[in-house]
Structures are given as structure tokens and as C-alpha cells.
GULUM-349552 format. One record per residue: x, y, z of N, C-alpha, C in turn. Coordinates in Angstrom, 3 decimals. Layout:
N
R;n_u;n_v;n_w;ca_u;ca_v;ca_w;c_u;c_v;c_w
R;X;Y;Z;X;Y;Z;X;Y;Z $
...
//
This chain:
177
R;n_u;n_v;n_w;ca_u;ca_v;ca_w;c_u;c_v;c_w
R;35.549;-62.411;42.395;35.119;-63.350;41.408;33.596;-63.458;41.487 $
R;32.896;-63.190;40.169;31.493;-63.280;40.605;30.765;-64.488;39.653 $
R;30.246;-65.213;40.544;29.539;-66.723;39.842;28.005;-65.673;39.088 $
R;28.280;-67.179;37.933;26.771;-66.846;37.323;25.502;-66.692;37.377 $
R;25.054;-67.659;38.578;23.525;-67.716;39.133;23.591;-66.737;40.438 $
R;25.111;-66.216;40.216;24.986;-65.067;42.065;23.736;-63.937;41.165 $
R;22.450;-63.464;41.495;21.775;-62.469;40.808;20.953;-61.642;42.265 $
R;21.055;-62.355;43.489;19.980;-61.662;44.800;18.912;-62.554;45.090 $
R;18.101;-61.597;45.633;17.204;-62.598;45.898;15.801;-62.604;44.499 $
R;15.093;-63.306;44.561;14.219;-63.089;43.242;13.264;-62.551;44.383 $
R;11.782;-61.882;43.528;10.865;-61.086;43.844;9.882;-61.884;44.629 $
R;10.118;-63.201;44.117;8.701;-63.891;45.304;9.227;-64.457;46.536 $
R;10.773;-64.566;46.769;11.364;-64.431;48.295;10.741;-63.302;48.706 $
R;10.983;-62.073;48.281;11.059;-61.035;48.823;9.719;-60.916;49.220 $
R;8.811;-61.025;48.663;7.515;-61.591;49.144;7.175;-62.284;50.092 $
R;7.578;-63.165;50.040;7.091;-64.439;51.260;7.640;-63.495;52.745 $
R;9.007;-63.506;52.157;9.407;-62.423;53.647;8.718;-61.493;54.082 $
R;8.142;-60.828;53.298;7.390;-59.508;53.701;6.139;-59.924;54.130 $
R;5.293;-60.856;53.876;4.180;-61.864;54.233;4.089;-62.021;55.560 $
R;5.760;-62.870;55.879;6.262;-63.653;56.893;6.248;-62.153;57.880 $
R;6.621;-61.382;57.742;6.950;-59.854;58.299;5.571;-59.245;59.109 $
R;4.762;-59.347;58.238;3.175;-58.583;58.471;2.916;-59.873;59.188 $
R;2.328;-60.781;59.178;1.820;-61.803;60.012;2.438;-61.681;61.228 $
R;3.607;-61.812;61.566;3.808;-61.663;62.606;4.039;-60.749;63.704 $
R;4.184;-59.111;62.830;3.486;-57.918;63.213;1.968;-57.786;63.788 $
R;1.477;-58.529;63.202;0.099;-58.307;63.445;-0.692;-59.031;64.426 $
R;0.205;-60.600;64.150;0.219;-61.262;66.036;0.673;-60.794;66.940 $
R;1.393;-59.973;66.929;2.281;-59.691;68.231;1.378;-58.673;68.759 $
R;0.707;-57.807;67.904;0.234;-56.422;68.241;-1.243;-57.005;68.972 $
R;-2.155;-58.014;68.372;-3.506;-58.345;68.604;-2.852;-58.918;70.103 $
R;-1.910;-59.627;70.121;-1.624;-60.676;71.442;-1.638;-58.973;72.081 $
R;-0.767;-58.695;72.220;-0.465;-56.988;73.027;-1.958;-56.230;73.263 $
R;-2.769;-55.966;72.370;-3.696;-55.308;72.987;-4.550;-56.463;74.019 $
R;-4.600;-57.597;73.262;-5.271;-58.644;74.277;-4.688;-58.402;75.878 $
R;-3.910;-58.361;76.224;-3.214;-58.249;77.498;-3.167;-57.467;78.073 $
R;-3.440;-56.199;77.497;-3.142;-54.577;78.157;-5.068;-54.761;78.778 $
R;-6.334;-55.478;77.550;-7.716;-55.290;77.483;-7.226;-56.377;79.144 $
R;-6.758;-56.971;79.239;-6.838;-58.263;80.377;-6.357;-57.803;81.664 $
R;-5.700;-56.873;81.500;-4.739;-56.065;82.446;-6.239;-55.162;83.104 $
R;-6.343;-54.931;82.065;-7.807;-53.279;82.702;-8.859;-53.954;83.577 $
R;-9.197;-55.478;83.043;-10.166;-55.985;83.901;-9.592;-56.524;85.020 $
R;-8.864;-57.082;85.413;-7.667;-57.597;86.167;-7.876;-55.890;87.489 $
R;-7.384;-54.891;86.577;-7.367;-53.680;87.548;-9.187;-53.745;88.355 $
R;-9.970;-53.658;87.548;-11.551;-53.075;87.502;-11.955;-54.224;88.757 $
R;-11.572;-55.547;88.576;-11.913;-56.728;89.763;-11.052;-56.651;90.709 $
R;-10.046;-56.067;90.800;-9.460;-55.647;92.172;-9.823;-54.209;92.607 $
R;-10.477;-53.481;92.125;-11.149;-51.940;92.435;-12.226;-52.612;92.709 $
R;-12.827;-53.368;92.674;-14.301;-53.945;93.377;-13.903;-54.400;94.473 $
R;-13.349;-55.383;94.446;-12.931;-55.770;95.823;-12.479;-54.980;97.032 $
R;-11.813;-54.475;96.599;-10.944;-52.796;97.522;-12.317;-52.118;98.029 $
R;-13.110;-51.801;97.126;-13.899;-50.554;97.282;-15.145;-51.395;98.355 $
R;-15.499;-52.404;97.868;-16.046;-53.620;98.453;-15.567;-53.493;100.083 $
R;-14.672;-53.966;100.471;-14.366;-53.935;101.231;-14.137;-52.758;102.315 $
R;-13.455;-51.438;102.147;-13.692;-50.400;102.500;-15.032;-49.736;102.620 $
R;-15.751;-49.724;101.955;-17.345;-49.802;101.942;-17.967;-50.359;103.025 $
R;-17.577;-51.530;103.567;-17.735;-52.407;104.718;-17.320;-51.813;105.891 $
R;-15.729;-51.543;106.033;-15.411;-51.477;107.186;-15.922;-49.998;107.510 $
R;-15.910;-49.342;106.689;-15.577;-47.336;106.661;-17.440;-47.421;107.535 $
R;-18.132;-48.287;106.618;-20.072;-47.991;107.143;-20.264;-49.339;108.180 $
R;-19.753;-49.924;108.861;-19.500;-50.590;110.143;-20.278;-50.116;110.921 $
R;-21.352;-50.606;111.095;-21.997;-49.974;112.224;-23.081;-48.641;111.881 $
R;-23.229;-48.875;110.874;-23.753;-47.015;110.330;-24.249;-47.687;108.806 $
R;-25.199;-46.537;107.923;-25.787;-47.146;107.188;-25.193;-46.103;105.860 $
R;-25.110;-46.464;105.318;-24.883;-45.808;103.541;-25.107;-44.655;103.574 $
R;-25.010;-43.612;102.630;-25.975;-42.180;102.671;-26.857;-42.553;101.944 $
R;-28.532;-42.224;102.161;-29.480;-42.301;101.084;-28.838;-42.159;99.653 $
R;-30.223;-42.544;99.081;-29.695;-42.472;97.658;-30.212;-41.292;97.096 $
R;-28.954;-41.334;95.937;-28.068;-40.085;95.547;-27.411;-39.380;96.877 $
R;-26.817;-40.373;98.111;-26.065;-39.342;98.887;-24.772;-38.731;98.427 $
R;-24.390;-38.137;99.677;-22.857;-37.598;99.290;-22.008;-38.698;99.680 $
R;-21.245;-39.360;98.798;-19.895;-40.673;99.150;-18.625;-39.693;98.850 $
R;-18.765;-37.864;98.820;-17.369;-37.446;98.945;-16.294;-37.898;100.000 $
R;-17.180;-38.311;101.385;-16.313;-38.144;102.653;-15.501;-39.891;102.776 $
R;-16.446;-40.522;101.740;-15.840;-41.837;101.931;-14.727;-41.521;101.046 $
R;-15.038;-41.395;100.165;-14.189;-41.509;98.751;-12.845;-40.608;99.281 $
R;-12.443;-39.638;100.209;-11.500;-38.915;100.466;-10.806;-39.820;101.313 $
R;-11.997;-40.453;102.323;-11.419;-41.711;103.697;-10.531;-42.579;103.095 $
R;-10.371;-43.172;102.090;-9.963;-44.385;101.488;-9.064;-44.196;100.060 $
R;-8.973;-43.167;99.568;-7.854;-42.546;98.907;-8.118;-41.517;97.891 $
R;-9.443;-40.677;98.145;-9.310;-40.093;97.198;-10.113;-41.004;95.442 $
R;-10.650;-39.807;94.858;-11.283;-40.116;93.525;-10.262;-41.120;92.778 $
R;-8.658;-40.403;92.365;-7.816;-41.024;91.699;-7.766;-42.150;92.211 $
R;-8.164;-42.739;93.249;-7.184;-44.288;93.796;-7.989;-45.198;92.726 $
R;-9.154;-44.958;92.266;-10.130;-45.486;91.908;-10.408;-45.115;90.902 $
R;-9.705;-44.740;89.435;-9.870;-44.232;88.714;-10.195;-45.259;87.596 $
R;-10.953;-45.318;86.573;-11.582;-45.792;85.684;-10.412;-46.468;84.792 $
R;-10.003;-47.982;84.323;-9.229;-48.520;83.498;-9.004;-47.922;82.319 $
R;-10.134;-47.510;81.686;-10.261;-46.984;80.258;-9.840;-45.598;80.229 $
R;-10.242;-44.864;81.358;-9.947;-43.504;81.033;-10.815;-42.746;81.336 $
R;-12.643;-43.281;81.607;-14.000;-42.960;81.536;-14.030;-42.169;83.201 $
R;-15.421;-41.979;83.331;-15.416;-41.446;84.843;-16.131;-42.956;85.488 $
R;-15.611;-42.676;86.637;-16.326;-43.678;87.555;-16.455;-43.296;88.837 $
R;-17.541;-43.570;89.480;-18.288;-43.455;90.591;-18.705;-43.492;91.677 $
R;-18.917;-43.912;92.806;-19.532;-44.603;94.043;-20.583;-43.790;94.617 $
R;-21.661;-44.807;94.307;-22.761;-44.180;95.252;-23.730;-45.090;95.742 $
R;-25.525;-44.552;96.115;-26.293;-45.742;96.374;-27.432;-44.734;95.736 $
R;-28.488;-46.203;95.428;-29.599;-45.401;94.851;-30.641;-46.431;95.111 $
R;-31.580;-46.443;95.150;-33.054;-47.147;95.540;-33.060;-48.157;93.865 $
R;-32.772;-49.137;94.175;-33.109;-50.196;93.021;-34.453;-50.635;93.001 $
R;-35.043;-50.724;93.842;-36.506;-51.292;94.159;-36.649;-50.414;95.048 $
R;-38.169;-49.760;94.919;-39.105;-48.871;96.070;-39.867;-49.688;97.191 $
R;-39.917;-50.366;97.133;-40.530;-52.117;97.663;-39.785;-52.364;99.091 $
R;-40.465;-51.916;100.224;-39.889;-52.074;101.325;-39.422;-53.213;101.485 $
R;-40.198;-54.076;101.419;-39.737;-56.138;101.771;-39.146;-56.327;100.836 $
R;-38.786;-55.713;99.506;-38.442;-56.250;98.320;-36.612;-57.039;98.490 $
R;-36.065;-58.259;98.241;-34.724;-58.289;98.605;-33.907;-57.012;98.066 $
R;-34.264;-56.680;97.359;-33.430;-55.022;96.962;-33.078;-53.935;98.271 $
R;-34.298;-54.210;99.174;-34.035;-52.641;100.134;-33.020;-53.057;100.804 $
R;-32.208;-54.086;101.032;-30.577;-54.177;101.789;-30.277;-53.123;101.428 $
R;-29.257;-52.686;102.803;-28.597;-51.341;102.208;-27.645;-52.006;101.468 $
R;-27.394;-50.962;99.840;-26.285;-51.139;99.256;-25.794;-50.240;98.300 $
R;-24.806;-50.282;97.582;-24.030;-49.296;96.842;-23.655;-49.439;95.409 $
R;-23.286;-48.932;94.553;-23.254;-48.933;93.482;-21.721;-48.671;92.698 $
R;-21.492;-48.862;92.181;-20.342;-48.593;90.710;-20.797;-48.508;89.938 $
R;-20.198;-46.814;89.597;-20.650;-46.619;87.888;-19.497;-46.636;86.865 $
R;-19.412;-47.017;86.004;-18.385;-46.818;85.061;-19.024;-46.437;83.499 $
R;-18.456;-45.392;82.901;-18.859;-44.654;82.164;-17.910;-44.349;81.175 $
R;-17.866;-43.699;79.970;-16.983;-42.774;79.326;-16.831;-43.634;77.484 $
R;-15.843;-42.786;76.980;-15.928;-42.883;75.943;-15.184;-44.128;75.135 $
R;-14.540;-44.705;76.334;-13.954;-45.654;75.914;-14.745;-47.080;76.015 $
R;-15.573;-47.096;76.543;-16.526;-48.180;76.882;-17.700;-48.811;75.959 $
R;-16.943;-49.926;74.537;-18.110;-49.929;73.556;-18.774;-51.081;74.123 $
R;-19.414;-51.920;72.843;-20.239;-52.830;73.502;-19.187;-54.215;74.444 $
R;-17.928;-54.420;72.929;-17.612;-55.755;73.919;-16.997;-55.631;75.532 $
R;-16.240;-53.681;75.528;-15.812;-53.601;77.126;-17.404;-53.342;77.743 $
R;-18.223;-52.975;77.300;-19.219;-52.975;78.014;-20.058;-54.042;78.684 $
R;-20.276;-55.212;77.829;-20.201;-56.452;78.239;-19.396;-56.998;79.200 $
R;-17.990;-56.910;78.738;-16.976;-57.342;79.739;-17.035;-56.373;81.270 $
R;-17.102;-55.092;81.708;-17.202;-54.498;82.288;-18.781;-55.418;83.326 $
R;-19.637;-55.539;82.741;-20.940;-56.051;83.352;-20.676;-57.637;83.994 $
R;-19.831;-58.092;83.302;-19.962;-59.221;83.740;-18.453;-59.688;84.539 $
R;-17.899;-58.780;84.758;-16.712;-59.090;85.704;-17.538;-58.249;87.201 $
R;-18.880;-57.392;86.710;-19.489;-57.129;88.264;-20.125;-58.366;88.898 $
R;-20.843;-58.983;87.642;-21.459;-59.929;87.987;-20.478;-61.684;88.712 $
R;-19.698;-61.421;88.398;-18.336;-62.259;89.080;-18.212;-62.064;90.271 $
R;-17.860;-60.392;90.737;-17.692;-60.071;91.704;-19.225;-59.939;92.834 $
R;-20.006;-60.260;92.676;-20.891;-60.861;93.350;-22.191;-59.755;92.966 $
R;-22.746;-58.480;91.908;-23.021;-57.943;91.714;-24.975;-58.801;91.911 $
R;-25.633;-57.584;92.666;-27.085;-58.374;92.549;-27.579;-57.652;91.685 $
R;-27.613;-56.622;90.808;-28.327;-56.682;90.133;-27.382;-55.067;88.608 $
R;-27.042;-55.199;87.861;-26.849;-54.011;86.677;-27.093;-53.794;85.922 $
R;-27.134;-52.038;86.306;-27.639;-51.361;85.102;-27.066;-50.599;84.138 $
R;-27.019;-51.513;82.695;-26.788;-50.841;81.411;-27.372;-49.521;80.886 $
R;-26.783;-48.619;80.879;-27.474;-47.365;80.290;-29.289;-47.339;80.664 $
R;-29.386;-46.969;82.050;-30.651;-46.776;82.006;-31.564;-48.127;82.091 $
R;-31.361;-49.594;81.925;-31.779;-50.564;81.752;-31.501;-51.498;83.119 $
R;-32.007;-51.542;84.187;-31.944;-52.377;85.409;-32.379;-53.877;85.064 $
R;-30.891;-54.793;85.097;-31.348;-56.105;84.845;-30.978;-56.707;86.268 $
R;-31.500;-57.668;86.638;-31.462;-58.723;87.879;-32.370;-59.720;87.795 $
R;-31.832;-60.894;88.646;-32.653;-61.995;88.776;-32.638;-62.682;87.435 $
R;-33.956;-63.244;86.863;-34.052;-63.797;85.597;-33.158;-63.498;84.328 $
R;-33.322;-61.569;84.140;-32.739;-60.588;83.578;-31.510;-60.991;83.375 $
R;-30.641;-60.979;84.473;-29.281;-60.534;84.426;-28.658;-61.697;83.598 $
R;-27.828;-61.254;82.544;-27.704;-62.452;81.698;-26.694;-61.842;80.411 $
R;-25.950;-62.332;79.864;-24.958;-61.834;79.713;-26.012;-61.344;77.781 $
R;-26.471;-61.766;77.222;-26.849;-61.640;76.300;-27.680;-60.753;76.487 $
R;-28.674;-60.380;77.656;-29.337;-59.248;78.428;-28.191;-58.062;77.941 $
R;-27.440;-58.329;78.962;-26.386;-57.091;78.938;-26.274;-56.559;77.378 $
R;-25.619;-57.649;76.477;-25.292;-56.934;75.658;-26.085;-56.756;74.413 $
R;-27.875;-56.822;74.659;-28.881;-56.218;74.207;-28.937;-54.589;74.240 $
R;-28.431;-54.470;75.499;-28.504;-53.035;75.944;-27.143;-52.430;76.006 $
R;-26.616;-52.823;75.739;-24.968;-51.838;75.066;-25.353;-51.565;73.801 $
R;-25.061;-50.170;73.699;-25.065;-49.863;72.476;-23.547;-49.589;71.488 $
R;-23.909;-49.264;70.176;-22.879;-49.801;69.542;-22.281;-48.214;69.183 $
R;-22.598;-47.165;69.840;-21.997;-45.993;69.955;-20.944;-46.794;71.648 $
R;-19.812;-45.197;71.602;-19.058;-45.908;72.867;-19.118;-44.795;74.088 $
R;-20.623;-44.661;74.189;-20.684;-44.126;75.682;-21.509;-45.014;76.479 $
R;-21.243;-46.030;76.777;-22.367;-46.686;77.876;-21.815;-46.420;79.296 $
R;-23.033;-46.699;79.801;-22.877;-46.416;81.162;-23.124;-47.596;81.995 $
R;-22.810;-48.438;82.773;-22.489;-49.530;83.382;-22.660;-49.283;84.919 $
R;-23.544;-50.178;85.985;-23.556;-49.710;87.282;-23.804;-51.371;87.293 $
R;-22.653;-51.189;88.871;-22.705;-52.807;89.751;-23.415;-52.557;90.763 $
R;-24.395;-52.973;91.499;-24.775;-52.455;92.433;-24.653;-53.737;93.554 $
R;-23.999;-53.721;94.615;-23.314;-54.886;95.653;-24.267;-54.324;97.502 $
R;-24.704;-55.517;97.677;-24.853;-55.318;99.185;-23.624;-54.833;100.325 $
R;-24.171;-54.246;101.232;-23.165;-54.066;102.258;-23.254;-55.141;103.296 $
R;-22.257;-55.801;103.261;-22.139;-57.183;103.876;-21.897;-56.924;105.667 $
//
């Protein structure tokens, strides 16, 4: 038996639904990348700490290799390149390099560096990347070539010097405690 007003649905239900459909496709997906982006830094501040720490115990008693040394023998001591592999996908680093030439300068502490690099790294992970070093107790980083510290270091600093291509290059540079 078929009633008279039985006809489906009309065209602007079908609408609203499909509205209702995309909106909430599109939250779910922004929430999702938000978490995976939260996850990578989450990884990147516990690879500081780790490396931080091993860094410590491994040069106990003994001093860094000059800068630009070789950190192959550490980096094998403590797990190998992969243990430490870059969130994004980029290359990343460990080494030490002369931040200041300045014998008395507070810079000549011996200390070491993180680089993080690659193609996945635009300005806002680049930002974010700089300032989760600077969390982790970072004295002084350098954006592509650009050494900020002290006054400098500043989050609007930082992301003066990210550029809006996505290769930056990012270095934490941490005392050996």
C-alpha cells in the first residue's frame, strides 16, 4: 500500500546530510593530523633527552670530539644512526662545533649539537622543532645558518629565519652536564 506524501527524501535533506558528512570528515582528519604532528614532537623531546643523557654518561670523564669531530663511535655505542632517526623523515645528526671562538666566552663549555634537517621541515615544524630544543634546555639555535642565543633566541627570532621553502635546517646545541 503506498501513501501519498511517501515521495523520499527531498534534495535539501540530502544536502544538509552531505554538509553534516564533510564537516565531520574534515574534523576528524585535522584532529588526526594534529596528533600524529604531537606524536613527532613528543618522539623529538624524548630523543633529546636520551641522546642528552648518553652524551653524558658515554663522555664521563673525557671531553667531546672537537668540532666537526667524528660522533660515529658514539652514535654506534648507544644504538646506532636509526635509534635516532628524524620524526619527519629528514636527516638528523650529532655533533659539536665551536659556537663562539671566545675562550672565556660562556659558549666554550664543552658541548654538542642536534641537527635536524630535510624536506619535511617547513616553517611552522620548523618553529616547533626550535622551540621544543629550547624547552629541552637548548643554549643557544641555529636556524639555517642563523646562530640565535641570549637576547636572540626568541621564538619570533626563530621564525624570522625559517624559510617558507621546506628545507630548513635546525641545530640545538646543549652543554655537557
Amino acid at each position: 500500500m503506498k501513501f501519498k506524501n511517501d515521495m523520499g527524501r527531498s534534495m535539501m535533506e540530502m544536502i544538509l546530510y552531505l554538509g553534516l558528512i564533510v564537516v565531520l570528515t574534515t574534523s576528524t582528519i585535522k584532529m588526526y593530523s594534529d596528533s600524529v604532528e604531537k606524536t613527532r614532537i613528543m618522539k623529538l623531546e624524548t630523543q633529546i633527552d636520551d641522546l642528552r643523557e648518553y652524551a653524558n654518561t658515554y663522555y664521563l670523564g673525557r671531553d667531546f670530539p672537537g668540532p666537526n669531530g667524528n660522533w660515529n663511535e658514539f652514535k654506534e655505542a648507544v644504538g646506532g644512526a636509526t635509534k635516532f632517526a628524524n620524526p619527519w623523515g629528514g636527516k638528523m645528526d650529532i655533533g659539536s662545533k665551536a659556537v663562539d671562538n671566545q675562550a672565556n666566552s660562556i659558549f666554550s663549555k664543552p658541548s654538542f649539537y642536534l641537527q635536524y634537517k630535510g624536506a619535511a621541515i617547513d616553517i611552522p615544524r620548523c618553529v616547533s622543532v626550535a622551540n621544543t630544543f629550547i624547552t629541552k634546555g637548548a643554549f643557544a639555535v641555529n636556524v639555517n645558518s642563523k646562530m640565535l642565543s641570549g637576547n636572540t633566541l626568541t621564538i619570533s627570532q626563530i621564525a624570522d629565519n625559517c624559510t617558507k621553502n621546506s628545507d630548513n635546517t635546525i641545530e640545538g646545541y646543549f652543554y655537557k652536564e
